[in-house]
C-alpha angles and dihedrals in degrees: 000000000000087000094053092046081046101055089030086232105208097188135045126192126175150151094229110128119238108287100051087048097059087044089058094046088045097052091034087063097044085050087056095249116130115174126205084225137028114168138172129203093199108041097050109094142161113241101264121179105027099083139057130229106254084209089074114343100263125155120226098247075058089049097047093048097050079049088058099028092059095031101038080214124105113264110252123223090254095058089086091059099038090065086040094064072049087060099037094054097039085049089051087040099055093036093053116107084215106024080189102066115062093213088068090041092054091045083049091058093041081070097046124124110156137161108232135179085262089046146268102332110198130197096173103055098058127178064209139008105290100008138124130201118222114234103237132182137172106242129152131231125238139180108250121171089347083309133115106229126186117236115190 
């Protein structure tokens, strides 16, 4: 830390999980060192397992088990967004008055609002014409049952 105060670091970045990165925030501002940015690669998920694909129904622990099942491979945080953008294009594809011209598609998608297994996704809202915000929360992942699980 005096390293940090030393150099007035204005940005952190780390791969610590949840828990060591607010101790260090904790003990940075008692110290007297405020960043402009502290990040974690790590920390910073998506909340996974709380909503259902409006394409079937599926939760996202279903989700994440047909991933491994067909892959043999663990599912990886982006894999809830990823079939979002599915659900999201099928949704604009489907809502189009043309689903052949990509005007009315993108019109289409202007109007979307739509509950997906990364979240509510909303084009209407902004913050801007034609843009969605990602819901985004801290969690930490821990081993249940041989299984990382993700606990937000």
């Amino acid at each position: 830390m005096d390293q940090f105060l030393a150099e007035r670091v204005q940005v952190v970045t780390a791969a610590a999980d949840a828990r060591d990165l607010a101790e260090f925030a904790a003990a940075a501002g008692r110290r007297g060192l405020r960043p402009l940015l502290i990040t974690c690669s790590r920390w910073l998920s998506y909340p996974f397992g709380a909503e259902r694909a409006a394409l079937d129904g599926r939760s996202a622990a279903e989700l994440a088990a047909a991933y491994e099942k067909m892959t043999g491979r663990p599912w990886l945080q982006p894999l809830g967004l990823a079939h979002a953008l599915v659900e999201v294009a099928v949704h604009a594809l489907r809502s189009a008055d043309d689903p052949g011209d990509r005007h009315a598609v993108a019109a289409a998608l202007a109007q979307t609002r739509l509950d997906t297994i990364g979240g509510t996704l909303d084009w209407t809202a902004g913050p801007a014409s034609s843009i969605a915000r990602v819901p985004l929360t801290s969690g930490r992942w821990i081993r249940h049952q041989g299984r990382m699980q993700l606990r937000t």
